[in-house]
C-alpha positions in Angstrom: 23.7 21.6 157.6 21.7 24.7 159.0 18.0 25.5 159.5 18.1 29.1 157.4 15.2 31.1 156.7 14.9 31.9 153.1 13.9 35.3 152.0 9.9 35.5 152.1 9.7 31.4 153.1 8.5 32.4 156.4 9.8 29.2 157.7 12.9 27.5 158.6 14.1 25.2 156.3 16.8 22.3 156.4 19.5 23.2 153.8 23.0 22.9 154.0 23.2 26.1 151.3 21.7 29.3 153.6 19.0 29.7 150.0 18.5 27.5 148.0 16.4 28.3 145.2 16.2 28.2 141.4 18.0 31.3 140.0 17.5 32.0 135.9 20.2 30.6 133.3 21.5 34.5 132.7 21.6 34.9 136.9 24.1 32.3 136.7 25.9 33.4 133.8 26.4 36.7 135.2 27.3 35.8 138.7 29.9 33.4 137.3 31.3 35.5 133.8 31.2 32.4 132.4 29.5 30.7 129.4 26.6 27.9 129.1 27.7 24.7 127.2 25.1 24.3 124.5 23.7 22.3 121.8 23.5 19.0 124.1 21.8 15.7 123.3 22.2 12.3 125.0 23.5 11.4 121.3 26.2 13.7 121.1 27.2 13.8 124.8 28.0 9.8 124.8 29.1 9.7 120.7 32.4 8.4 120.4 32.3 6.6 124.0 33.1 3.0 124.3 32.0 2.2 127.6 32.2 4.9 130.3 34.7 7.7 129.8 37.4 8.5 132.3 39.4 11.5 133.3 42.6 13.1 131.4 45.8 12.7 133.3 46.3 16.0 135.2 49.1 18.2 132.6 53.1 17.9 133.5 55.1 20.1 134.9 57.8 21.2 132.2 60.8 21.7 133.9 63.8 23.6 132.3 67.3 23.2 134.0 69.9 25.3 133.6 73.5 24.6 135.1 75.2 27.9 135.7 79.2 27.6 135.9 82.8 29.0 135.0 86.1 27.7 134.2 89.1 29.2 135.6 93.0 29.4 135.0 95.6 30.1 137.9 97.3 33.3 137.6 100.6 33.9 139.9 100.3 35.9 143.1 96.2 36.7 142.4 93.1 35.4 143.8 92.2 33.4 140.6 89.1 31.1 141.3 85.9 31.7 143.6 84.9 29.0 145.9 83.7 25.8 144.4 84.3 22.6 143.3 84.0 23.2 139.5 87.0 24.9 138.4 87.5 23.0 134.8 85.3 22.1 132.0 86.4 18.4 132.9 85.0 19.2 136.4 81.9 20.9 134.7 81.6 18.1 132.5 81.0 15.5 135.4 78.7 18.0 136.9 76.7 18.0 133.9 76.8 13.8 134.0 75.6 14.4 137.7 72.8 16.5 137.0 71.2 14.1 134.4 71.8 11.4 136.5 69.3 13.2 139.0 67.3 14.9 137.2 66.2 10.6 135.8 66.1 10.1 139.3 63.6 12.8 140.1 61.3 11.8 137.4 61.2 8.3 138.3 60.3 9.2 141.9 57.8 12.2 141.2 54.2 11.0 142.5 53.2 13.9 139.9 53.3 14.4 136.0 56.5 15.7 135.4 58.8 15.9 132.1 62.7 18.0 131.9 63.6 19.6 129.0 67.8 18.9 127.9 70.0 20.7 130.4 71.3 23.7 129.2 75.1 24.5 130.3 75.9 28.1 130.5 79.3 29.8 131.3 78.0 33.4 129.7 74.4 35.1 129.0 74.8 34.2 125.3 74.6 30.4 126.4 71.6 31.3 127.9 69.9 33.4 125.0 70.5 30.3 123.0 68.3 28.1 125.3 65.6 28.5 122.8 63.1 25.9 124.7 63.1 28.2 127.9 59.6 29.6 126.7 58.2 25.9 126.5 59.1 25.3 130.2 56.5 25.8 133.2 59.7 26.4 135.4 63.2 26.5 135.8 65.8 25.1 138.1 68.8 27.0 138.1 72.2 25.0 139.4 73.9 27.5 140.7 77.7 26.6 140.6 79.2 29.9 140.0 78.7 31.9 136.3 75.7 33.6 135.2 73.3 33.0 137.6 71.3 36.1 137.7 71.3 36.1 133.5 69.9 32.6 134.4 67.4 33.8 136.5 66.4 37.0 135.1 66.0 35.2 131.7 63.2 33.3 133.3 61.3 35.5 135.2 61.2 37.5 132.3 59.7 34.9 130.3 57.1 34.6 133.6 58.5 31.3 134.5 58.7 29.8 138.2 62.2 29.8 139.4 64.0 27.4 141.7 67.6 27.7 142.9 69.5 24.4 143.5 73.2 24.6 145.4 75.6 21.9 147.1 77.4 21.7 150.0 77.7 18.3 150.2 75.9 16.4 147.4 78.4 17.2 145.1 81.1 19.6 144.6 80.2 22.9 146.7 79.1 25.6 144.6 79.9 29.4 145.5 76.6 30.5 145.1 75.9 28.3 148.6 78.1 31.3 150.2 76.8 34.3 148.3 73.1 33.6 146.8 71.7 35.8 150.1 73.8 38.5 150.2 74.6 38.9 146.8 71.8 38.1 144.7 68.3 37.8 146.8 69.2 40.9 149.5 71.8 42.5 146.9 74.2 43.8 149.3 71.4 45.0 152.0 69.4 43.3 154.7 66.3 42.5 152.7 65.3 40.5 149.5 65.5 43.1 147.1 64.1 40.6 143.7 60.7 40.2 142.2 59.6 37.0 141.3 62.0 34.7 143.5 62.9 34.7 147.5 64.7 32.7 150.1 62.0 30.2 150.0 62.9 29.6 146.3 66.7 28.2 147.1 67.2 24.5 148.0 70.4 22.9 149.1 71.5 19.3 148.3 68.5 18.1 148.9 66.5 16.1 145.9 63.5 15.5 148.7 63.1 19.5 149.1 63.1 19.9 144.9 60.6 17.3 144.4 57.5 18.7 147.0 58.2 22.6 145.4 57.8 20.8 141.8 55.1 18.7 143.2 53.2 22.2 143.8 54.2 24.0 141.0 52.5 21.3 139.4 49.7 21.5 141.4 49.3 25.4 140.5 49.6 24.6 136.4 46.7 22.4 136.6 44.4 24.7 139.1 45.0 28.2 137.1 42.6 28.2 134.1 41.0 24.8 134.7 37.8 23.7 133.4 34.4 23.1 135.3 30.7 21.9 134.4 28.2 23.5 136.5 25.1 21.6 137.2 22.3 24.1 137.5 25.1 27.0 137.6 28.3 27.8 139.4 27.4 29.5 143.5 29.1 30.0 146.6 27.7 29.6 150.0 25.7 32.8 151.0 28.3 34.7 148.4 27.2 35.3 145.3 30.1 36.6 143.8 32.0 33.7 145.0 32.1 32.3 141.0 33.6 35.4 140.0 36.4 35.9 142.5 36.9 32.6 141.6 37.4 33.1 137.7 39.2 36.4 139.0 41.8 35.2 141.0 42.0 31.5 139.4 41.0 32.3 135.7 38.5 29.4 136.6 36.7 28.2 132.9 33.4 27.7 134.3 30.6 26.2 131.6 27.1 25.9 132.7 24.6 23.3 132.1 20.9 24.3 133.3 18.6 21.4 135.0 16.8 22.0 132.1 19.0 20.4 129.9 20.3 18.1 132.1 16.5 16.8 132.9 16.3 16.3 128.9 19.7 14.6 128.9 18.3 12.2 131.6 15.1 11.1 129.5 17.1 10.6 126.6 19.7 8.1 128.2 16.6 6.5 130.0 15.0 5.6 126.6 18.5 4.7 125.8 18.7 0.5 126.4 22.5 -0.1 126.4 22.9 3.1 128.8 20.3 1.4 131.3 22.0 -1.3 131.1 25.3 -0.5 131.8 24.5 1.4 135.0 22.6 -1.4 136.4 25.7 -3.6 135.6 28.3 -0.7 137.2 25.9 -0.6 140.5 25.4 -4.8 140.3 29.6 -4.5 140.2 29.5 -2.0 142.6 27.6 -3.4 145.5 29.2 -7.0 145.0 32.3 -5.5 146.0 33.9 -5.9 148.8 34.0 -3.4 152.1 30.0 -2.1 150.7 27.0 -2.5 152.3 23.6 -1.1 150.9 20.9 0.1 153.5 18.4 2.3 150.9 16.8 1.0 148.1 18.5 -0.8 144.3 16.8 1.8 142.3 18.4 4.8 144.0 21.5 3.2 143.2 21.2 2.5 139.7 19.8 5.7 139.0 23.1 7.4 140.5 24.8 5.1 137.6 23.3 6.7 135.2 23.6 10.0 136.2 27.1 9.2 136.4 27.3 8.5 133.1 25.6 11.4 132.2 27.8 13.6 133.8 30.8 11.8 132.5 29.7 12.2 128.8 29.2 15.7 129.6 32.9 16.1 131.0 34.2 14.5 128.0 32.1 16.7 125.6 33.6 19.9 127.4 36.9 18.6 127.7 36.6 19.1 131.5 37.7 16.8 134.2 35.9 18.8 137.2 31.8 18.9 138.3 30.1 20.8 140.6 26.4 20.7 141.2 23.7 23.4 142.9 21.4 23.0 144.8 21.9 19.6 145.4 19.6 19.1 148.2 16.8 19.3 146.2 16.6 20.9 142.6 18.6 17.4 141.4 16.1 15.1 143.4 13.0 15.1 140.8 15.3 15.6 137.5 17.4 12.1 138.5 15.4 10.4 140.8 17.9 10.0 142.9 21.0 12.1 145.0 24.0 13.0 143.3 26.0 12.0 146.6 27.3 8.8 145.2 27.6 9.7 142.1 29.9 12.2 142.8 31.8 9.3 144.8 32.2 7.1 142.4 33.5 10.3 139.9 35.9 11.1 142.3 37.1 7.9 142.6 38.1 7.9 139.2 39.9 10.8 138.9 37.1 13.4 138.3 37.2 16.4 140.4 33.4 16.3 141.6 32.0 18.6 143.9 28.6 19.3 145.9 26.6 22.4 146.1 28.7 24.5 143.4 30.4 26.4 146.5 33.6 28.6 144.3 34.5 29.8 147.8 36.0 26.2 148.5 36.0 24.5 145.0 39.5 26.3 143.8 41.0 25.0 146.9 39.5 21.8 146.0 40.8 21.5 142.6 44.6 23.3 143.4 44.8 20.0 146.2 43.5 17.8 143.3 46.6 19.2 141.4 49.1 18.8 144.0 48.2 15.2 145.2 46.4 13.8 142.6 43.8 12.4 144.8 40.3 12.7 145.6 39.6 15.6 148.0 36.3 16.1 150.7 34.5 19.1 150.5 32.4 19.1 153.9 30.7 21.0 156.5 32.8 21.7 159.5 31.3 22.0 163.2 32.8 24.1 166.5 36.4 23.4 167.5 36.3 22.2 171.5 38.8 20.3 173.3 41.4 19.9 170.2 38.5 18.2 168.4 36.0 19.4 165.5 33.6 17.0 163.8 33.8 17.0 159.8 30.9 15.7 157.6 29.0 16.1 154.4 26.5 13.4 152.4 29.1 12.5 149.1 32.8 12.1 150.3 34.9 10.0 148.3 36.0 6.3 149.0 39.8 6.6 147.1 41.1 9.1 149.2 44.5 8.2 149.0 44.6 7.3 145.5 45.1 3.5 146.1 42.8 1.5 147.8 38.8 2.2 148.5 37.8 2.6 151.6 34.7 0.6 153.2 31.3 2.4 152.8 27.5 1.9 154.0 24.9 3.3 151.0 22.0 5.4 153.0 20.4 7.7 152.0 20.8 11.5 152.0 20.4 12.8 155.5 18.0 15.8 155.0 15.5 14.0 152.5 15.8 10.1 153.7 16.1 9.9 150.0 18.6 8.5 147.4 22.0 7.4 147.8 24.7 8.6 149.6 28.0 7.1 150.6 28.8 6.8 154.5 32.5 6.4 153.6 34.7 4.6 156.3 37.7 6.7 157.3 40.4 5.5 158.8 41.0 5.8 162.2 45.1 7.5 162.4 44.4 9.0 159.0 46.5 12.4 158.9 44.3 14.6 156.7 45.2 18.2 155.3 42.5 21.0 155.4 42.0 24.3 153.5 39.7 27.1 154.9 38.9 29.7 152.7 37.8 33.3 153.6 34.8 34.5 151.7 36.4 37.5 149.7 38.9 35.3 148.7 42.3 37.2 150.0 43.3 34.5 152.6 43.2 30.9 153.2 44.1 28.7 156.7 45.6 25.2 156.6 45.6 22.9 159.1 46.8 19.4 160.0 44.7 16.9 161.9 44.4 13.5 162.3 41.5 11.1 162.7 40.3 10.3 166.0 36.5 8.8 165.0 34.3 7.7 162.2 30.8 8.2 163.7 27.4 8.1 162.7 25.5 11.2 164.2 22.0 12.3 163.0 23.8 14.3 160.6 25.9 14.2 157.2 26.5 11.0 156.1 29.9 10.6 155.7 31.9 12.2 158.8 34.7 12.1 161.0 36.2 13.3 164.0 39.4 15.0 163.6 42.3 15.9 166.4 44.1 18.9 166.1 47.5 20.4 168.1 46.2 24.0 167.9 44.4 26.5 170.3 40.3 25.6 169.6 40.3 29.1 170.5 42.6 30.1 167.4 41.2 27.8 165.0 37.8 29.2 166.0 38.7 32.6 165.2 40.2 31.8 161.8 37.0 29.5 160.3 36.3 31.5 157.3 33.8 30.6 155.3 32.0 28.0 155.4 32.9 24.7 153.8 36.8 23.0 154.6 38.4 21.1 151.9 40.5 17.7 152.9 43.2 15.3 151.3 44.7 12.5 152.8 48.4 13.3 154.2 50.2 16.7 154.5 50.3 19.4 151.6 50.6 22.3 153.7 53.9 23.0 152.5 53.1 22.1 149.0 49.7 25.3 149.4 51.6 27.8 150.6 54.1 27.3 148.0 51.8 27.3 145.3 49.5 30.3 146.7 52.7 32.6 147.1 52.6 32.9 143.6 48.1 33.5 143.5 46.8 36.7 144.9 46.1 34.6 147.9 47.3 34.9 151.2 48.1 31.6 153.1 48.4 31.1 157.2 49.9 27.5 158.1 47.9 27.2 161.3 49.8 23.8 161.9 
């Protein structure tokens, strides 16, 4: 939070977004290219809905494998066969028994949607124009034995496919292209990669581990490009107002708006609407009798946050969206629900919504490429000033399922800069390793960085916050803060982002 000075307010003001004031329906639309999602009534928005709705599963990674090979015959007094361990189709044919084998394996052990298309076996480019189901696939993994790998490859990069390169050395039997995929194919006889579309980061040997966290972020990167998001009062970014565009630019981000105007009438109408009522005040009763929650503001704030969860939900479903974001949430919300939306973007989260405060597209791609990588909750927050290897994070909403298991234990205050409604002071572990994206304004670059929790305080500030050590220079991590907000996920994705973002517009630093 900041004290800003808005434009002709004459006084400083508490607000976490430098201005925030009410901007017109076709402001929005224009500052986001987006659309406004119309024709809404509390009738429509909950028809069809048993109980309260819940997300879609995030989409799978379609994986196409190819297995690349040749069979050879000895010829007298001539260098007959390459190097390799698959030198006969009965050789090839255990290969091809292998593969399966682990490509089940993989499956079973992806924390991630992920489905493989039938292997296809190719000993000549026709084998591979006859793999009719390469243009259904989100990427191909090329097993490079010997054959027509670069068909293989150039097939799928012409089709605009993501490319992986699996060799042996000693999973199985060696494959030449372990020797000569360098030289020969990425640098092409020179000292640099001379290829579009694949590079040395692209080639794994042996190793099913390495496989799985590439596919783990090509998945991620499927279900970030083109994703859909409500925006609560209209998409923003902090002190950037073309944030939402960049954002649809460089994501192709579907963002749908829905003014406070209808979201006020969508209130009233599931306020007159008994079994709605109800139901929240059942989901906070369940809610508060739970263990590891404590509630210091007052019932009413809760409930209310129940039903504007509901309301939100029913909107999600209507748009076929699984992602929120809401502006100017430190105060336009307040009369409308009579209450915050800090919890209830908690308890969204928690389920498997992507839910996000103060409609910030600087940070909210980053939030929802993390969501597809891990499939976990993620924290968009304010961060302070790096000093002695330490920084303090906070914001008022921060989810309690951060690792996608278990909930961690919370205190319901208020909202810090009001004293009003609910807000989640979520317990973070101490030892927690966390992952954090900073993204720059004009969105060319983003940092990550690895920390670990050191403290979960409670300053005059945000409600839910940590402190977070760090093994980098403060001065360093000082000088690379773009932005404003971070984005946070439980564990370690940084190789998983700059994976995914070498194939964005974006630049990524690893600053460790």
């Amino acid at each position: 939070m900041r004290q800003d000075v808005c434009s002709g307010a004459g006084q400083a003001r508490p607000r976490c977004c430098p201005c925030e004031r009410d901007v017109s329906r076709r402001g929005f639309l224009e500052a986001a290219g987006g659309a406004a999602l119309v024709g809404l009534s509390w009738s429509l928005a909950k028809a069809a809905e048993a109980e309260v709705a819940m997300p879609p599963a995030r989409k799978p990674l379609v994986l196409k494998p190819i297995f690349t090979y040749g069979t050879y015959a000895h010829r007298h007094q001539s260098s007959w066969r390459p190097w390799g361990g698959v030198e006969t189709q009965p050789q090839a044919n255990d290969e091809i028994a292998r593969i399966n084998e682990e490509l089940q394996k993989l499956r079973a052990a992806a924390d991630f949607p992920l489905n493989t298309l039938p292997l296809t076996a190719a000993k000549g480019a026709n084998d591979i124009a006859d793999a009719k189901d390469l243009a259904d696939a989100d990427a191909v993994l090329v097993y490079a034995s010997s054959g027509p790998l670069t068909q293989a490859v150039d097939a799928a990069l012409a089709a605009k496919k993501n490319v992986i390169i699996f060799v042996r050395h000693k999973s199985g039997p060696l494959y030449l292209w372990y020797e000569i995929i360098s030289p020969r194919y990425l640098r092409r006889h020179s000292d640099r990669l001379a290829v579009q579309g694949v590079d040395f980061q692209d080639v794994v040997v042996d190793s099913q581990d390495e496989l799985l966290w590439r596919l783990r972020a090509l998945c991620g990167l499927k279900n970030a490009q083109g994703a859909r998001i409500l925006a609560i009062g209209g998409p923003g970014g902090w002190a950037q107002a073309k944030a939402p565009a960049l954002a649809k630019e460089r994501w192709g981000l579907d963002i749908q708006t829905v003014t406070y105007e209808e979201l006020r009438k969508l209130i009233q109408e599931a306020r007159a609407d008994n079994a709605a009522v109800a139901l929240a005040k059942k989901r906070a009763d369940d809610y508060l009798k739970a263990d590891g929650v404590k509630l210091e503001t007052k019932r009413e704030f809760v409930d209310n946050c129940f039903l504007l969860d509901q309301v939100f939900r029913a909107l999600m479903k209507k748009a076929e969206a699984r992602a929120i974001t809401v502006n100017a949430c430190m105060g336009t919300i307040m009369p409308v629900s009579e209450t915050t939306a800090c919890l209830t973007l908690t308890t969204l989260n928690d389920d498997g919504y992507m839910a996000f405060c103060e409609s910030d597209f600087v940070i909210i791609p980053a939030g929802i490429l993390l969501d597809g990588i891990t499939g976990h909750p993620t924290f968009l927050h304010n961060p302070c000033y790096p000093h002695g290897g330490q920084i303090t994070l906070a914001h008022c909403t921060g989810p309690r399922k951060m690792d996608g298991k278990k909930l961690d234990p919370v205190r319901i205050v208020t909202h810090y800069e009001s004293d009003y409604g609910a807000a989640p002071k979520v317990e973070i572990p101490k030892g927690q390793r966390l992952t954090h994206v900073l993204a720059d304004f004009e969105a060319n670059k983003w940092h990550g960085l690895a920390s670990e929790v050191i403290e979960a305080p409670f300053y005059p500030i945000c409600r839910t916050q940590v402190e977070v050590q760090y093994k980098i220079d403060d001065a360093l991590l000082a000088e690379k803060m773009h932005g404003f907000h971070w984005m946070t996920v439980y564990g370690n994705y940084l190789r998983e982002l700059g994976y995914a973002l070498r194939r964005t517009a974006i630049k990524w630093e690893n600053l460790g």
